[in-house]
C-alpha positions in Angstrom: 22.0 4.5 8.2 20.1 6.0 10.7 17.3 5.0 13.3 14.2 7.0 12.6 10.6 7.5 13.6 8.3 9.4 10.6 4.3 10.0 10.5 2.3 10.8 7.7 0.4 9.5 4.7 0.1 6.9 2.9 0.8 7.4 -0.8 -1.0 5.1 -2.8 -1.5 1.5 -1.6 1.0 -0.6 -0.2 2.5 -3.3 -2.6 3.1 -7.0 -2.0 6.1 -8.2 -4.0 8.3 -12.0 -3.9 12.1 -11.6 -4.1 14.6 -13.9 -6.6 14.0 -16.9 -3.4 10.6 -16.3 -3.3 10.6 -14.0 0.1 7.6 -11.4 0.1 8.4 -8.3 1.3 6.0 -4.9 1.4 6.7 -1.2 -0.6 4.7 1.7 0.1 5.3 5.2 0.0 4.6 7.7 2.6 4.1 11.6 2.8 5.0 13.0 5.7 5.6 17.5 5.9 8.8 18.7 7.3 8.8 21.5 9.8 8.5 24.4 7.1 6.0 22.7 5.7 7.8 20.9 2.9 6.7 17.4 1.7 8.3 14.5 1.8 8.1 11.2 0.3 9.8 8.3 2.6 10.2 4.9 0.2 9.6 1.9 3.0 10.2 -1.8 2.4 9.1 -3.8 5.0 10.0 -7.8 5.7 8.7 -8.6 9.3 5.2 -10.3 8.8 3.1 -8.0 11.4 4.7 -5.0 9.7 3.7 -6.0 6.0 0.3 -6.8 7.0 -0.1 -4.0 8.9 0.7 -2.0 5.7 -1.3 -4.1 3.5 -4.6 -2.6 6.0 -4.4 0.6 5.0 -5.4 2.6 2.0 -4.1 5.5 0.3 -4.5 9.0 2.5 -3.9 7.2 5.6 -1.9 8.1 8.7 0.7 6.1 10.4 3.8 6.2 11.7 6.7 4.0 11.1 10.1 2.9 13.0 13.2 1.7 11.2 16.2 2.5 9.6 16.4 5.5 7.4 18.9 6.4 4.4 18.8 10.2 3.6 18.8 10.6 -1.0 17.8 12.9 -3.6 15.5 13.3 -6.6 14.9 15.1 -9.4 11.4 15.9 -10.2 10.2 17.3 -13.9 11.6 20.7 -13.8 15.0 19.9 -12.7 14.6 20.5 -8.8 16.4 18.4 -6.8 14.5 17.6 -3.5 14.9 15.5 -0.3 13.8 12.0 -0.1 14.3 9.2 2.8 14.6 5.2 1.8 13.2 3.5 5.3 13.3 -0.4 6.8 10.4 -0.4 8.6 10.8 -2.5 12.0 7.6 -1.2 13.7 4.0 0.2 12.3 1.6 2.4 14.3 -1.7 3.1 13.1 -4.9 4.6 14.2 -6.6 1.4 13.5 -4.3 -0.1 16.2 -6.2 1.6 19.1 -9.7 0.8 17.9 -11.0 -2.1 19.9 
């Protein structure tokens, strides 16, 4: 596991889901570009309460950035190509909503 910071878009909405003990927790998926320009997708799950709803605010296209701990995997998309994907807990949200008072 490692701690990371990533900024980019949001990929669709953010989901709400309830675990087996009834715990709601928050998925969402986020572009961000690499620096040559590759893109790529971080899966987040989110439990703190401030985090989830901060998620829940936003709609697809976006930005934020996002704090947490980040597992490194790999996909395989329709024509065979593996590519690079991160798996993130998100501790902390920061949007540009947050600085608008």
């Amino acid at each position: 596991m490692i701690d990371g910071l990533v900024s980019g878009r949001l990929y669709g909405d953010a989901e709400q889901r309830t675990d087996k003990t009834g715990k709601l927790f928050t998925v969402a998926k986020v572009r961000a570009s690499t620096a040559d320009g590759e893109t790529l997708f971080v899966n987040v799950i989110a439990f703190d309460s401030d985090v989830r709803a901060s998620l829940h605010h936003l709609r697809d296209g976006d930005a934020l950035a996002l704090a947490g701990s980040l597992v490194p995997k790999v996909w395989t998309d329709k024509q065979g190509v593996t590519r690079p994907a991160l798996d993130m807990v998100a501790h902390r949200v920061l949007t540009l909503a947050d600085n608008e008072h």
